[in-house]
N, C-alpha and C positions, 0 to 999 in steps of 0.2 A: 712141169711139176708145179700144183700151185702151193703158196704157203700157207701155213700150217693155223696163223692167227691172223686176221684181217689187217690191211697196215694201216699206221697212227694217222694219216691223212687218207682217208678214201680216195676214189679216183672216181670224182665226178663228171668227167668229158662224156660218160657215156649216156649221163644221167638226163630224159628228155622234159624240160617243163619244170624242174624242179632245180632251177639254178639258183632261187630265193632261197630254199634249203641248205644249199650246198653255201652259199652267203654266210647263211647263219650260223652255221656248223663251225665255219674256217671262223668266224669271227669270233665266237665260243671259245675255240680252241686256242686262238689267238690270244685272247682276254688269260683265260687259263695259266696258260704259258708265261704272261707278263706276272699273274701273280705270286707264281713258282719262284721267279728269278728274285722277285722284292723282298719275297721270304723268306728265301736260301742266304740273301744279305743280309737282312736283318739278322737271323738267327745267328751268322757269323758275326756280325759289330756286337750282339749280345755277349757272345761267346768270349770274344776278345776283351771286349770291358768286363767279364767276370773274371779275366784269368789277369786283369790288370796291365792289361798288353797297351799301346797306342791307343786304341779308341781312348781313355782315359787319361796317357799322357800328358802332360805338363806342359800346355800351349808357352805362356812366359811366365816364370818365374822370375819374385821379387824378391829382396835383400828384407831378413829381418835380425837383427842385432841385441842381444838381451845383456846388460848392462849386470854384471854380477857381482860379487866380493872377491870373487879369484879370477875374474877378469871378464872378458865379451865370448859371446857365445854368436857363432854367425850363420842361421839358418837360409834355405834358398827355399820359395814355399809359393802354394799354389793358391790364389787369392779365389775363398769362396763367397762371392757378395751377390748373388742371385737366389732366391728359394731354393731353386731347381738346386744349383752348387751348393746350398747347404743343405738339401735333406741329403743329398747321394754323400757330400764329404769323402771322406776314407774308407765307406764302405764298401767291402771285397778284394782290396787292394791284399796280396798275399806278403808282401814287405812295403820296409819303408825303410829308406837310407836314413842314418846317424845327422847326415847336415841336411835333410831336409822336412817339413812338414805342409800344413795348412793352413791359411790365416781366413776365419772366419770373423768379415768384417758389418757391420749395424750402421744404419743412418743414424741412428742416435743411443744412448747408453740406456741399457735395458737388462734386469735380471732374466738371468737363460737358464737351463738344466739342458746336458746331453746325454745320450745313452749307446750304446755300442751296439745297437743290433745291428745285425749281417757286417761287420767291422772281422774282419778275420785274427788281426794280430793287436796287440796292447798297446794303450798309448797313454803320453800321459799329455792331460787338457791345461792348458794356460787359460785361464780366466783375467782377461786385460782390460784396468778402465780405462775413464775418459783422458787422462792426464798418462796413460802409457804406463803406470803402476801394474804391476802383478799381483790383483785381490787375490786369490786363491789358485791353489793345485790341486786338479784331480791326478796320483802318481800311478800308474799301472792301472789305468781302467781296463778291464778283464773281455774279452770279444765276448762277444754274442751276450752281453748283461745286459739288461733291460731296466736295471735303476738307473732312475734319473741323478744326475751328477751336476747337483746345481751349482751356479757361480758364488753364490756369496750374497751376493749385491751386484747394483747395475754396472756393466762391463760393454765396449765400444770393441774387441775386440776380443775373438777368443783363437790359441794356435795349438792345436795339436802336431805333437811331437813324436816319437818314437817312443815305447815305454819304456822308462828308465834309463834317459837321458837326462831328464831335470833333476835330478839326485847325483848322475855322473861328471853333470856342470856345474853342480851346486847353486841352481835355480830355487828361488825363495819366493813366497810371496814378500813383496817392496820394491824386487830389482825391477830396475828398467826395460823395456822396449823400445827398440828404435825400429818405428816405420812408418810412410806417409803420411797416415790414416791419424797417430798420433803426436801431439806439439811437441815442438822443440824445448 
């Protein structure tokens, strides 16, 4: 009984003169086959960093410290100092823990604006200058908004938080920041 669709590899042993063919075919299909499998991963690492799974995980996280009137505030946050880590930031992540955030860091102090697009959940932006002050709060920035949410003035770092936690710690622009990036 023969089958019904030709199979996925021909069967070239019979084939006379045309073994260059049959070369070409299997290394086609070969090719083929490699590009399927790069693809079927990729679209999984896509998949996983949308749903905010490990691909995105928090390689090492740093200690940051915010110095308040009702006392310290002690976040654990994902340092993003490469373009690449500050366009992506927070976006598509579907939460974010109470003691943790982002600390987006500058080689030098510079007026910034951010915006929320593809950001899923609300946050509120610390705008930090060079001296570790807290210029300005942006409180509950809204997902998917696309106004610019300017700092103020030039700022050496900026950390977004969870929205509506800098009201729950009673974070102010003045209080302090404690981390690396900024003097003691």
């Amino acid at each position: 009984m023969s089958p019904r669709f030709p199979p996925a590899t021909p069967d070239f042993r019979h084939w006379s003169g045309e073994a260059s063919l049959a070369r070409d075919w299997l290394s086609v299909r070969r090719r083929v086959t490699e590009v399927m499998i790069h693809r079927r991963a990729l679209l999984a690492g896509l998949a996983l960093a949308a749903s905010g799974g490990p691909a995105f995980a928090a390689g090492k996280l740093e200690t940051v410290e915010i110095v308040t009137s009702r006392g310290r505030a002690r976040f654990q946050v994902e340092i993003a100092a490469t373009k690449a880590e500050q366009a992506r930031g927070l976006m598509f992540r579907k939460s974010l823990a109470p003691d943790r955030g982002m600390l987006f860091t500058y080689t030098r102090p510079q007026a910034v604006a951010y915006w929320m697009k593809n950001t899923l959940i609300p946050l509120d932006i610390l705008y930090i200058q060079a001296d570790g002050r807290v210029l300005s709060i942006a409180r509950n920035a809204r997902p998917h908004d696309l106004t610019p949410l300017a700092s103020g003035g030039p700022v050496l770092g900026v950390l977004e938080i969870a929205g509506g936690r800098a009201a729950q710690l009673g974070i102010l622009p003045g209080d302090r920041v404690l981390h690396r990036i900024f003097p003691k």
